[in-house]
TILOGU-914559 format. One record per residue (C-alpha): x, y, z; residue in one letter. Coordinates in steps of 0.2 Angstrom, whole numbers, plus 5000, padded with zeros to 4 digits. Example, Ala and Ser with C-alpha at 12.3 -4.5 7.8 and 13.67 -1.06 7.14 Angstrom:
506249785039a/506849955036s/
//
This chain:
504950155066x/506650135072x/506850095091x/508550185100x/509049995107x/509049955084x/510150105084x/511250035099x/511649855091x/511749925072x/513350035082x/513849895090x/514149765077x/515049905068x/516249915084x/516349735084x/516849735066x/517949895067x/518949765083x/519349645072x/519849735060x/521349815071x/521549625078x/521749585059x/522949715055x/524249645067x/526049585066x/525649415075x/523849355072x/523549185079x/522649035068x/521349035082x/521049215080x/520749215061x/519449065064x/518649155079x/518549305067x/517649185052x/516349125064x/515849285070x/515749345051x/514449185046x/513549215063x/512449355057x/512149435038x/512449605048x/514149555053x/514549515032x/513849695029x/514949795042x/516449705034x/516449765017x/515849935023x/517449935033x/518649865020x/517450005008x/518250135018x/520050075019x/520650165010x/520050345017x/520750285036x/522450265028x/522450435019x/521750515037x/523150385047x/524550475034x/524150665038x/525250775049x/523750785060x/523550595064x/525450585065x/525350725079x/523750625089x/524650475087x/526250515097x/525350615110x/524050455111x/525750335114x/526550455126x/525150455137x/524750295138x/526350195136x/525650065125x/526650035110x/526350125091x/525349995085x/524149955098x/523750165096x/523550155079x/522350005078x/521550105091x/521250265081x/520750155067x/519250095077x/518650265082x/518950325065x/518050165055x/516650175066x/516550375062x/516550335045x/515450215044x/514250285055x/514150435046x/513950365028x/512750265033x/511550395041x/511850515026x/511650365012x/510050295021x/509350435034x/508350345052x/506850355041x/506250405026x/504750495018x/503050365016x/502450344997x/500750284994x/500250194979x/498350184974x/497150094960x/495650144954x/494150034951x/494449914939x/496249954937x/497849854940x/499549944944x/501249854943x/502649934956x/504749894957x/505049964973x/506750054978x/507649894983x/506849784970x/505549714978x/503749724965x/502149754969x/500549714960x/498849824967x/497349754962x/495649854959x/495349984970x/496849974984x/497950064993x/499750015000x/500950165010x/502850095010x/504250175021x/506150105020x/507250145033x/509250055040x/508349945049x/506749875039x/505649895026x/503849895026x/502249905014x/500749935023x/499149875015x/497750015017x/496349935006x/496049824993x/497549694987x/499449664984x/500349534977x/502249544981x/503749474974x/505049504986x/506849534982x/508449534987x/508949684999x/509949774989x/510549895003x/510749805019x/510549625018x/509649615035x/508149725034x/506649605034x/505049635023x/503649655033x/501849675027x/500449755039x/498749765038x/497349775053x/497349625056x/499049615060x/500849595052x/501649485039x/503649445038x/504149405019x/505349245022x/505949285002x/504449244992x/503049274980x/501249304989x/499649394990x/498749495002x/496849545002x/496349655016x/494349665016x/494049745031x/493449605042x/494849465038x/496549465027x/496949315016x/498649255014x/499349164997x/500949114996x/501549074982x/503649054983x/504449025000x/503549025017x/502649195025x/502649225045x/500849285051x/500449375066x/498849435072x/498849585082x/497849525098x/498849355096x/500549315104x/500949165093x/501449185073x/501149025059x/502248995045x/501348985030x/502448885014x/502348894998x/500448814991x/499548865007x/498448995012x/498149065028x/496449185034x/496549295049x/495849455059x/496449545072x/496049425087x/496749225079x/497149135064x/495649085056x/496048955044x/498048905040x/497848745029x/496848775015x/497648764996x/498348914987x/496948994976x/497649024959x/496549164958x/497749284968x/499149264956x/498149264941x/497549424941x/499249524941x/499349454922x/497649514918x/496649354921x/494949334929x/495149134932x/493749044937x/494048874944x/492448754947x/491948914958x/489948954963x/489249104949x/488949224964x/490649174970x/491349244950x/490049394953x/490649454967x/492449464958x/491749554944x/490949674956x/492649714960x/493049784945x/491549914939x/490650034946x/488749964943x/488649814954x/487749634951x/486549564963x/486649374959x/485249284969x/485949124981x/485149014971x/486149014956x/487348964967x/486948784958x/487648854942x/489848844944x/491048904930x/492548874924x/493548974912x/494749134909x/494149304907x/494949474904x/494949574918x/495049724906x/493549674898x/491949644909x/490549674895x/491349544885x/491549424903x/489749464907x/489449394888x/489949254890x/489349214906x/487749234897x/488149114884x/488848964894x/487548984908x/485748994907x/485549144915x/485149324910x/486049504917x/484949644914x/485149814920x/484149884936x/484750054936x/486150154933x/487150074947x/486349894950x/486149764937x/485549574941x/485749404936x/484349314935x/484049094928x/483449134910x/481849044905x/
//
């Protein structure tokens, strides 16, 4: 979305930038107005971006400021007013910058733009560059719509998981990253992390940088750094200090990484991956694996679960297998 008080402030810093550029262009410009002018530029990314589009278009104000036409405003502008030729032409170059700009920038990147959706099957694994370089790795059987406009860009998480790798904006330096689910929204503060939407909480991993969280039913957001995973719904944050699982990032390279974790905790992965499912009774619980397995590759997983564990998975039906303690 792309509120009318966003469209206000984007045309206002471009007036701010198209002002001192006439203040620039002057015959006697003050020390204190160069440094006034530095400040502003530092104060905000946006300001930077306005700049170099203004000096981007230069060149196409002078050819305009050169034509019999502009001559022809010009003196009537100076005969009306009675402010000197300079002043009127710094005051044209406003209007005409502003013009400019305005209009590139609503032709190069229209208010909004068309949503795409990307999608997995069951048991695939999809890897995404995006338009401004973010990437995106969907997991088994997810969904994620994106839609970049001016003013932001977000991925919206429909089902299943994501990790993303954010990158630098390549088209306006200021758009923020945002990631939303229905629970609530995520601002990327540049960084590597994973999302997992499962319908009654999502799980946070960061992995690079730090992650702002907010629940939608919550007016406070927390900052999640780099190593730290943070679980919330729709009302509160759940849990915020527990340690990064190394199991969101492992999968994007094709790993099913077990680490010290319960069997029907492994299970339930595999489950995720292939149709049949695998009812694994609570009390094998007691049995805990460690290890990496092809995600690619569950018959040969379930293998070797067989072989390290003694435990046998034998096939129900066509749609339900089970793992049972082998005696």
């Amino acid at each position: 979305m792309r509120p009318e008080s966003q469209l206000l402030l984007e045309d206002k810093v471009l007036q701010q930038a198209s002002q001192w550029f006439a203040i620039l262009q002057g015959e006697n410009v003050s020390a204190e107005e160069q440094q006034n002018w530095r400040d502003w530029l530092s104060l905000d990314p946006a300001h930077q971006l306005a700049w170099e589009q203004i000096e981007a278009i230069q060149t196409g104000f002078n050819q305009a400021a050169n034509s019999s036409t502009s001559h022809y405003v010009l003196r009537r502008t100076t005969a009306k007013s009675g402010t000197s030729r300079t002043t009127s032409i710094f005051s044209i170059a406003i209007l005409v910058i502003v013009s400019l700009i305005t209009l590139s920038v609503f032709t190069l990147y229209p208010v909004t733009s068309d949503k795409t959706q990307y999608a997995t099957a069951i048991g695939e694994t999809r890897q995404i560059t995006l338009a401004d370089g973010t990437q995106l790795w969907l997991n088994t059987n997810s969904k994620v719509e994106t839609q970049f406009s001016v003013d932001l860009r977000q991925i919206n998480l429909l089902q299943g998981e994501v990790f993303i790798s954010s990158g630098p904006d390549t088209a306006y330096q200021h758009r923020p990253l945002l990631v939303d689910t229905e629970d609530g929204r995520l601002t990327a503060l540049g960084t590597r992390f994973n999302v997992q939407y499962d319908n009654q909480k999502t799980t946070l991993s960061v992995f690079d940088g730090a992650v702002k969280t907010e629940p939608n039913h919550q007016t406070t957001s927390t900052i999640t750094p780099a190593g730290k995973q943070t679980l919330f719904n729709q009302q509160t944050i759940l849990k915020d200090t527990l340690p990064v699982d190394p199991i969101k990032e492992a999968w994007t390279k094709g790993i099913l990484l077990a680490n010290d974790i319960p069997l029907c905790e492994f299970i339930a992965e595999i489950n995720r991956y292939q149709e049949p499912v695998i009812i694994c009774p609570d009390e094998l619980n007691s049995f805990r694996l460690m290890g990496s397995y092809p995600i690619n590759n569950i018959p040969r997983v379930l293998t070797a679960v067989e072989t390290s564990l003694p435990v046998h998975i034998w096939q129900v039906n066509k749609k339900v297998w089970r793992i049972d303690k082998r005696h």
